[in-house]
C-alpha positions in Angstrom: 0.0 0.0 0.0 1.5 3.1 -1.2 1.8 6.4 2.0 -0.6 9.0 2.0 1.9 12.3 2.4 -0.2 14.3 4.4 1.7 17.1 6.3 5.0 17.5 7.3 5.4 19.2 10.4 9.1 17.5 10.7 9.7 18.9 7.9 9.4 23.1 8.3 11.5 23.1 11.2 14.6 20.3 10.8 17.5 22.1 11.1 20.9 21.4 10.4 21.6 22.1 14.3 25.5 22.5 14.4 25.5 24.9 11.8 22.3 27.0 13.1 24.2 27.4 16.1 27.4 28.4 14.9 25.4 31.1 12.7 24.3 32.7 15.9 24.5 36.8 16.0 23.8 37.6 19.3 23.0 36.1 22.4 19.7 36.9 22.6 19.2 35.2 19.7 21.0 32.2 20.0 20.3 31.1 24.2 17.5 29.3 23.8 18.9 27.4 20.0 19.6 24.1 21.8 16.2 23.6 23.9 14.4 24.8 20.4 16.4 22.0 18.6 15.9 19.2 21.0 12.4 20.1 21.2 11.7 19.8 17.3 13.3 16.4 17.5 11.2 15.4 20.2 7.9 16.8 18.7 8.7 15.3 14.9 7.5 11.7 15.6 3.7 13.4 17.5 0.8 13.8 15.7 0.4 17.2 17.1 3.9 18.4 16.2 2.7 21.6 14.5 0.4 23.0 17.6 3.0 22.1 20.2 5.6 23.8 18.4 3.9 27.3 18.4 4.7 27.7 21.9 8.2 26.3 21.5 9.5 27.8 18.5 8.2 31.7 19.1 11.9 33.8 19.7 13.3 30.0 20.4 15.0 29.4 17.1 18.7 30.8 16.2 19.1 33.8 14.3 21.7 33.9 11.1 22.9 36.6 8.5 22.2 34.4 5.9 19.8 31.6 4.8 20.6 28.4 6.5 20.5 24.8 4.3 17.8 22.6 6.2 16.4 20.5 4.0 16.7 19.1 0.4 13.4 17.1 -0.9 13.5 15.6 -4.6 10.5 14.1 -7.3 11.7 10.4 -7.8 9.7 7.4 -9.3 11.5 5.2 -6.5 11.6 6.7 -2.9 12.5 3.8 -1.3 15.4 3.5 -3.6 16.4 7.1 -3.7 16.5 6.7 0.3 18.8 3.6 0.6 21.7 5.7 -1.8 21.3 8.2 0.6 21.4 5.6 3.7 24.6 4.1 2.3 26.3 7.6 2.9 24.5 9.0 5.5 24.3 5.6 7.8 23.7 7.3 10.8 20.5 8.9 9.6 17.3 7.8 10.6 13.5 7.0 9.1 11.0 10.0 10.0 7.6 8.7 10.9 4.8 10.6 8.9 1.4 11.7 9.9 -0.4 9.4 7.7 -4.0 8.3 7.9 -5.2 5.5 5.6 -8.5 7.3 5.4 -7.0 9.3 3.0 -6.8 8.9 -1.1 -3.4 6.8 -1.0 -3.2 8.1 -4.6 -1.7 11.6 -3.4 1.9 10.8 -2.6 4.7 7.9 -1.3 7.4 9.5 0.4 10.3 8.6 2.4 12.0 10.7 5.3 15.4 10.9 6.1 16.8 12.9 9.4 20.9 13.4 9.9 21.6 13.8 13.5 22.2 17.5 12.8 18.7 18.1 12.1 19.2 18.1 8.0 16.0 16.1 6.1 16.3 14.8 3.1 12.7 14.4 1.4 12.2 11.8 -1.3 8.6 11.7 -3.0 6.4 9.6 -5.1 3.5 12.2 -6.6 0.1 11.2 -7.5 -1.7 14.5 -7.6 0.6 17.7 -8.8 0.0 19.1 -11.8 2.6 19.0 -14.3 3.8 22.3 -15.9 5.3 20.3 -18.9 2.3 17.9 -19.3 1.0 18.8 -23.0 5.4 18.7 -23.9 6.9 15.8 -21.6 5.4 13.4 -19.5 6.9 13.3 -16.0 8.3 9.6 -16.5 9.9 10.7 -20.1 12.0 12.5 -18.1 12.5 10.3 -15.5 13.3 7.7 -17.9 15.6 10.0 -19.9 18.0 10.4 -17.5 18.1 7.1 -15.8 19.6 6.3 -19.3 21.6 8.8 -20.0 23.7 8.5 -17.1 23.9 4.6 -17.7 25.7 6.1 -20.6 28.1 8.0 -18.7 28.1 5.0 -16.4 29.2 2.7 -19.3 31.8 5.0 -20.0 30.3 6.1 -23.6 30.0 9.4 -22.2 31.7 11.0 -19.4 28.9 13.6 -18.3 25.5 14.3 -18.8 23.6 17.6 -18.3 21.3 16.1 -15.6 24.6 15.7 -13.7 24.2 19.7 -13.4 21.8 18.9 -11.0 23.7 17.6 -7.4 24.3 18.9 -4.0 28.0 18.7 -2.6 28.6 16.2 1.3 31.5 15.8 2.7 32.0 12.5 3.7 30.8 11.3 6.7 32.6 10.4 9.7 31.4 6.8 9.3 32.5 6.5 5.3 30.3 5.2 3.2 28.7 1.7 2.9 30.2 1.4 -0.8 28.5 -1.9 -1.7 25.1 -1.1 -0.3 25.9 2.0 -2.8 26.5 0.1 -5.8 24.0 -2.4 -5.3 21.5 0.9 -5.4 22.6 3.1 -8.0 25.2 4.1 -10.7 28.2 5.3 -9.2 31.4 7.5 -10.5 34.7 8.1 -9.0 37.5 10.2 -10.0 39.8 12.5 -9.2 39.9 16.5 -9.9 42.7 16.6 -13.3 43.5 12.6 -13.7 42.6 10.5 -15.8 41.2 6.9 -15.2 44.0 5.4 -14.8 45.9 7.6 -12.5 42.8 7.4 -10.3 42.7 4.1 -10.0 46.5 3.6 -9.3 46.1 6.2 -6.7 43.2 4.0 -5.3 45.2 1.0 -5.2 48.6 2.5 -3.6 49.7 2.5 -0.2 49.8 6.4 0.0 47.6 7.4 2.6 47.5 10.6 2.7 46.2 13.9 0.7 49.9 15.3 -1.1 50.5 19.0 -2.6 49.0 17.8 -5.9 45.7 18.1 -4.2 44.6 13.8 -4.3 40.7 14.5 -3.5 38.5 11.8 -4.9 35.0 13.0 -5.9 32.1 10.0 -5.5 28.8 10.7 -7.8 26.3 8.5 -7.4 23.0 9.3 -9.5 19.4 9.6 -7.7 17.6 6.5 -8.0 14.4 7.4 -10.2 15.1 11.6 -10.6 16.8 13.4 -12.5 20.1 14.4 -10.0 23.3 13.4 -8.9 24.4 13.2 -5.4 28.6 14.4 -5.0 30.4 13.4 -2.3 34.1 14.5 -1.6 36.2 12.9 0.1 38.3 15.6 1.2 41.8 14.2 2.1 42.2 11.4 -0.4 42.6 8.1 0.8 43.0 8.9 4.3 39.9 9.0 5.3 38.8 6.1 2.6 37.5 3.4 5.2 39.0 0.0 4.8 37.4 -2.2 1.8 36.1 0.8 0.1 39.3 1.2 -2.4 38.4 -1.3 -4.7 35.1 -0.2 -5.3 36.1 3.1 -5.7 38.6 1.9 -8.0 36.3 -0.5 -9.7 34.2 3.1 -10.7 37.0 5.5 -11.6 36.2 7.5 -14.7 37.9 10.2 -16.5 38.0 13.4 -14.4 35.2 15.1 -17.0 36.0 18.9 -16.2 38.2 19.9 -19.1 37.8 23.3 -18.5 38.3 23.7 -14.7 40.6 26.3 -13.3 42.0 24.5 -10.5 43.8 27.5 -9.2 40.8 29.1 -8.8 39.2 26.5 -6.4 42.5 26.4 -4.2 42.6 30.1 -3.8 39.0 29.7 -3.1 39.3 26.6 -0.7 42.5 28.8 1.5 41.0 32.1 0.8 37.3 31.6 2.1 37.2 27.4 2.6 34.5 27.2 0.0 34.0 24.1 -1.9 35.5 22.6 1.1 34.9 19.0 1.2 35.2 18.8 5.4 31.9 20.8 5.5 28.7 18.1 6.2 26.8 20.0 3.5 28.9 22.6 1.7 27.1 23.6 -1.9 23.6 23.1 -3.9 24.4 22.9 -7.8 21.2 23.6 -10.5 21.1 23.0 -13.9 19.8 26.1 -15.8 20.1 27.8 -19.2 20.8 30.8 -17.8 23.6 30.8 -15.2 24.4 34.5 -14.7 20.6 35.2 -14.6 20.5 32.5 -12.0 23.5 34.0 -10.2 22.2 37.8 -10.3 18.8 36.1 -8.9 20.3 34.9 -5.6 22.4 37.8 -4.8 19.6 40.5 -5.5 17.2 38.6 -3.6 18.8 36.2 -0.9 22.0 38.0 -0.5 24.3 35.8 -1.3 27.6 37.0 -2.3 29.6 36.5 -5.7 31.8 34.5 -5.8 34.9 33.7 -9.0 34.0 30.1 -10.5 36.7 28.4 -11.6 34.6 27.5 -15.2 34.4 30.4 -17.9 32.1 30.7 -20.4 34.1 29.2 -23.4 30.8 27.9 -25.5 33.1 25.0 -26.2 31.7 21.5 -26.6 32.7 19.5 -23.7 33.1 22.2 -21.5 31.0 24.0 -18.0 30.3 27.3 -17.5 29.7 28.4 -14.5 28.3 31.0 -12.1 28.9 30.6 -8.0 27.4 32.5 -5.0 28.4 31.9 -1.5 27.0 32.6 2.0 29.2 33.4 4.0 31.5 36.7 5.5 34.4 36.9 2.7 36.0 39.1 5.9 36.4 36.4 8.4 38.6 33.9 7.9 37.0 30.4 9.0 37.7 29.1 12.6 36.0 26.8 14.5 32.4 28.2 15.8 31.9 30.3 12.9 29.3 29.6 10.5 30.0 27.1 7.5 29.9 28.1 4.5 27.1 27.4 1.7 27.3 27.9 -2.3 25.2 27.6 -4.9 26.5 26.7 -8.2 24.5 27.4 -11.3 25.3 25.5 -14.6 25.6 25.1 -18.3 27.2 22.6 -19.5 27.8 22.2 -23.5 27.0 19.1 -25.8 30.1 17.7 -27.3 31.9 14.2 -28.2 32.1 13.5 -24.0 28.9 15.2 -22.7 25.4 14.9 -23.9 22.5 17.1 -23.6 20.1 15.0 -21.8 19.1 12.3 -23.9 15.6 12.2 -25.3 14.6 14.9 -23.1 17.1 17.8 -22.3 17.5 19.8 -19.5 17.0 22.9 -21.6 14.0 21.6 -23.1 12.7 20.5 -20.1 13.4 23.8 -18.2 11.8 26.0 -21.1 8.2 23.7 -20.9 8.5 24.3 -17.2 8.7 28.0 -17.6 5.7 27.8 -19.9 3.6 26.0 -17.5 4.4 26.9 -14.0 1.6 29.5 -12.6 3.2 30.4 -9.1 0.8 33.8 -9.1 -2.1 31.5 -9.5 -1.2 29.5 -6.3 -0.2 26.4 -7.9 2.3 24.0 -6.4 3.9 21.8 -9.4 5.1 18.2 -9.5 8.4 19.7 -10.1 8.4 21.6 -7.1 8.9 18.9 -4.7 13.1 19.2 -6.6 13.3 22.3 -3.6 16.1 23.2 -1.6 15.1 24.5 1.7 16.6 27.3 3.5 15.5 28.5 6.8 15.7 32.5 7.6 15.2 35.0 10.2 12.0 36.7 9.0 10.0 36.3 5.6 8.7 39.4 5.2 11.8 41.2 3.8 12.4 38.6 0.9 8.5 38.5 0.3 8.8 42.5 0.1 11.3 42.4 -2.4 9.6 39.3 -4.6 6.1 41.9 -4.9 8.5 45.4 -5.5 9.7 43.1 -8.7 7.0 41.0 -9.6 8.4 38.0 -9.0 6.4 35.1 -9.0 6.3 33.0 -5.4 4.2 30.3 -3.7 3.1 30.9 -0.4 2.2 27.4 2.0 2.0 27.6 5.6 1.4 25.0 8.2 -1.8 26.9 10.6 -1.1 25.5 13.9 2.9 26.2 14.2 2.7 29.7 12.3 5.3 28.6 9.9 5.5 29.3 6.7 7.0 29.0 3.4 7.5 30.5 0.0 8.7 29.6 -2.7 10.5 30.7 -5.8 12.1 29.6 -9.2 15.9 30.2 -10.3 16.0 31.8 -14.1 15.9 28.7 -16.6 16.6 25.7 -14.2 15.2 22.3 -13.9 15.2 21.8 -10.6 16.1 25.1 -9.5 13.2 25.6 -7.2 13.8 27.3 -3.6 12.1 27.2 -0.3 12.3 30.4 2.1 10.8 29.0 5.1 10.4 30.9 9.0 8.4 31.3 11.3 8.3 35.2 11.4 6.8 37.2 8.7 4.0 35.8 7.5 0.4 36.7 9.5 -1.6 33.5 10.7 -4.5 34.4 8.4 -2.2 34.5 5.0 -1.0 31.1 6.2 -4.6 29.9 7.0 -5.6 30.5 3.6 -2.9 28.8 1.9 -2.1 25.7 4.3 0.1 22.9 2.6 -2.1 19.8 1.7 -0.2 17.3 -0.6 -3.5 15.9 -1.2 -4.6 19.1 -3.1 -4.3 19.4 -7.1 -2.1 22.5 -6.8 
């Protein structure tokens, strides 16, 4: 019997606790950060979760500058499947029990719930009720299908990338290593290493060196989605090091090509000592999009979120086989990182070129995809999308300065709220992206009648 995917009360408050804390401003706003997080932990598995936590999240949650990663949710045809590639990284993470009711249509959604012990949720769901923007153009499982075999390609080694690997969010590796044949038995996985070839990655793999040298030995692991349309990149940051015994020859067994032809590795090092972004010993350290349009993308998120610019290592050559790139950060450029400051976040929005090594898609391409989406997406008449569950969440201080700034422009957004915990979300779409859809979510700045009148219901046909 498939899940009903009610509400998700779990869901508008997980937050990615070390990081919240360390984002702190003052200490007004951060004394009560720990209780508040303990208590949403507590509250998540209740079927009241939402009412209780009024009283407990009112001037209770920490305070940042900048928008704060919490939760990453994704449209898959598999969730179950989707969830185990993320359980063979993550393995300390744990199942989320949902308010479900099998009163309900089961017809609406299947979803699966991941928590990290930091509070970060990773959302995987099933839809049965969305409307898709692209409907009359693409079919949702013609995409879904699309992808799934153009990465076996890259897989195979035909190809060495596809434009749906535009679409990935950047871990660290955990301090338990990855479970690498649960991994492999779940999905198609890619290793290599930043400037090496094949070969050189896999004699690296297979050495006795143990540790990262000058040349900079950081293996990259890409493992695609099971049933969407996005990677998942892992880094593991000091070469084999911190590789966990057994997992070489696996790794090995995967290497590819590195496929960036055009990357400016000085640029990333600078970068990496500079401001420690792209810095593979963060938990959670970027969110990358696919889009047609990354400088429109980039100007989006600075004029709106404040995020900061940031130099990408990948210019815009218009060469087959080649990335360009456009970065942002969140962060303070002035302070160099030390311990109890806040980690950095970057989003990376990309383009990457059809050639003889990467492909465009497949049958469906991203830019085709992304254009019907435009077309059909009606965000300013209050309708929530199939593709909109492909959100990255970010948790801020107050929504009424972003929502101020989305009506001055006439930017399109989505308002949902959740009535009894007076939180509330809105949500926007990055210029010409896929998945490129982001969550502003608070508990500040929204009255409790707006978020009456527009209360999330997965159930609902927009």
């Amino acid at each position: 019997m498939k899940h009903v995917f009610l509400m998700l009360p779990h869901l508008m408050v997980s937050v990615y606790s070390d990081t919240l804390q360390q984002r702190c401003v003052s200490s007004h706003a951060c004394m009560h950060a720990s209780s508040f997080l303990q208590t949403v932990v507590a509250l998540e598995s209740s079927p009241d979760a939402s009412a209780q936590l009024a009283a407990s999240s009112r001037g209770a949650a920490a305070r940042s500058l900048f928008p704060i990663p919490v939760a990453r949710s994704y449209l898959t045809s598999d969730p179950e499947a989707a969830a185990a590639a993320y359980l063979a990284i993550f393995r300390d993470a744990v199942r989320v029990p949902q308010n479900l009711s099998a009163a309900e249509e089961p017809s609406c959604a299947n979803i699966t719930v991941l928590r990290l012990p930091t509070g970060v949720s990773f959302t995987f769901v099933q839809d049965g009720r969305k409307p898709n923007p692209a409907e009359e153009a693409i079919p949702v499982q013609t995409v879904l299908d699309s992808a799934a075999a153009d990465m076996k390609r890259v897989k195979q080694g035909e190809v060495l990338w596809t434009q749906w690997e535009d679409n990935h969010d950047g871990y660290g590796l955990p301090p338990l290593g990855a479970d690498m044949s649960a991994l492999v038995n779940e999905t198609d996985v890619v290793t290599y290493i930043v400037s090496k070839t094949k070969k050189e990655t896999q004699t690296f793999l297979k050495s006795s060196v143990t540790t990262r040298d000058d040349t900079g030995y950081s293996v990259i692991l890409r493992f695609w989605l099971p049933g969407g349309f996005s990677t998942v990149e892992v880094g593991i940051p000091t070469g084999k090091s911190v590789i966990i015994p057994g997992m070489e020859k696996t790794l090995a067994s995967v290497a590819q090509d590195d496929p960036d032809f055009n990357r400016q590795v000085a640029t990333d090092y600078d970068l990496l000592v500079s401001r420690h972004l792209n810095d593979f010993n963060f938990p959670w350290f970027k969110a990358t999009t696919a889009t047609s349009d990354p400088a429109a993308a980039k100007s989006f998120v600075m004029k709106y979120l404040g995020a900061r610019s940031v130099t990408s290592p990948y210019i815009n050559t218009g060469q087959p086989d080649s990335h360009y790139a456009e970065w942002v950060a969140f962060d303070n450029p002035n302070l160099a990182y030390e311990a109890g400051q806040p980690d950095p976040f970057m989003m990376h929005f990309v383009l990457s070129y059809p050639g003889k090594h990467f492909t465009s898609g497949g049958q469906v391409t991203t830019s085709a995809l992304s254009e019907a989406i435009a077309q059909g997406r009606n965000l300013s008449a209050n309708v929530f999308d199939t593709y909109m569950y492909n959100a990255l969440t970010l948790w801020v201080l107050d929504l009424a300065p972003y929502i101020a700034r989305f009506k001055a422009d006439a930017v399109p957004y989505l308002l949902r709220g959740w009535p009894a915990s007076g939180v509330a979300g809105v949500f926007v779409t990055l210029p010409g992206a896929v998945a490129g859809v982001i969550e502003l979510r608070s508990d500040r700045g929204v009255d409790s009648a707006t978020i009456a009148a527009n209360p999330w219901d997965a159930c609902s046909k927009s």
